[in-house]
C-alpha positions in Angstrom: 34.2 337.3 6.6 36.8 337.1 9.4 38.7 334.5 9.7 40.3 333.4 13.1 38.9 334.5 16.4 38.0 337.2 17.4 39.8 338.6 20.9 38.6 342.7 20.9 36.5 344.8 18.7 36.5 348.5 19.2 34.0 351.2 17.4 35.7 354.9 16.6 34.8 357.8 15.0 37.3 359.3 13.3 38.0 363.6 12.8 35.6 363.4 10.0 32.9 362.0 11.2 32.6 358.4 9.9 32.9 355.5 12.5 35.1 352.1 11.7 34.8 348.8 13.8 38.7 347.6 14.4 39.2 344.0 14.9 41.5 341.9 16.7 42.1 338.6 15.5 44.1 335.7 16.4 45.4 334.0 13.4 48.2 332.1 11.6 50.6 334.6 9.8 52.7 332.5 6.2 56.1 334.0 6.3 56.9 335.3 3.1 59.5 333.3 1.3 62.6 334.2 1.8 64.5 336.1 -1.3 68.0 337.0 0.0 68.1 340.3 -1.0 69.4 343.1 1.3 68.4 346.5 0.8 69.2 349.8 1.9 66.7 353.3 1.3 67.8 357.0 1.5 64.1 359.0 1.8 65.1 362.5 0.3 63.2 365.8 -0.9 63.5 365.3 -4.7 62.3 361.8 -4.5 60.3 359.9 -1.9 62.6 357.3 -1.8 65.7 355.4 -3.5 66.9 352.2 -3.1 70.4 350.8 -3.4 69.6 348.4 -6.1 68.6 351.8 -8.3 65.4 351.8 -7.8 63.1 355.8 -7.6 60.0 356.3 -5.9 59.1 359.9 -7.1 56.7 362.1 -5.2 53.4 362.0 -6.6 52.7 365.3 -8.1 49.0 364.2 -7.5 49.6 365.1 -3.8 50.6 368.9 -5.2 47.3 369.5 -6.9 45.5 368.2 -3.4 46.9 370.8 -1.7 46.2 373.2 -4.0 42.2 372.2 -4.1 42.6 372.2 -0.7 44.2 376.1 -0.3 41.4 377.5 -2.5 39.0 375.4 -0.4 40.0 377.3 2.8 40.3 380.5 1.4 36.9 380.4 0.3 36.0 379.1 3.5 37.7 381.7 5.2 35.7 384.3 3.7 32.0 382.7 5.1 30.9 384.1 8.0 31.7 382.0 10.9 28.5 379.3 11.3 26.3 380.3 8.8 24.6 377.5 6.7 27.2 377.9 4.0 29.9 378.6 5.6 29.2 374.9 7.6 29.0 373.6 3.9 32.8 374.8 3.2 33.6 373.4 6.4 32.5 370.2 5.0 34.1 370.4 1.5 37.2 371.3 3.8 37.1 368.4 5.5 36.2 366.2 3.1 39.4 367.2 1.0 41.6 366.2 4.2 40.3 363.3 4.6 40.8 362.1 0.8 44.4 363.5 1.2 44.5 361.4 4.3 43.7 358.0 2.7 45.7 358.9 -0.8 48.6 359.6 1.0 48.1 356.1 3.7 47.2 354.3 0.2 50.7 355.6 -1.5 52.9 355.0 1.6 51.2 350.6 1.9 51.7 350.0 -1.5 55.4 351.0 -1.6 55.9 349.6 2.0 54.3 346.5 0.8 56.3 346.3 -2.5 59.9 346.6 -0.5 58.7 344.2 1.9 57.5 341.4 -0.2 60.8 341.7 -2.7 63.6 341.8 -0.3 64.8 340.4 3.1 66.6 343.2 5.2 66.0 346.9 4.6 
């Protein structure tokens, strides 16, 4: 159910073929309370991110075995001959891996983004 009103609504289809509605609503926003903490992040190579109060956000080592499945993926596809029935299949399986990379790596990124946000004031 959406709740306030609705000013736009736009249908897409994204690189993989699914289509999404996006909504714009007009709504009232709660500020989150206010916790008077001030923060700063250095984003390295060894880890995704570390705070100044101590706190590590590795790199997920689950992203590492995505690319992998994904390497063999096109290699195999690779070898298909270019639009035969099964190489359109590996095309698919291709694809579908990017896209679950995609959405992994968007869920990874809100959840830390989310988590900085909601415990402290100025990053």
């Amino acid at each position: 159910e959406v709740k306030g009103r609705i000013l736009n609504a736009t249908i897409r289809r994204n690189p993989f073929g699914r289509y999404f509605v996006s909504l714009l609503v007009e709504t009232e926003v709660q500020e989150l309370p206010k916790t008077q903490s001030y923060i700063w992040m250095d984003v390295g190579l060894q880890d995704f991110a570390i705070l100044s109060d101590g706190t590590i956000y590795k790199n997920s080592k689950f992203f590492r075995s995505l690319e992998e499945k994904l390497a063999k993926a096109q290699r195999v596809l690779s070898k298909k001959m270019k639009g035969s029935s099964r190489w359109n299949k590996q095309r698919v399986k291709v694809t579908r891996i990017h896209e679950y990379m995609t959405n992994a790596r968007k869920d990874y990124l809100d959840k830390i983004s989310t988590e900085i946000i909601k415990n402290h004031d100025v990053i």
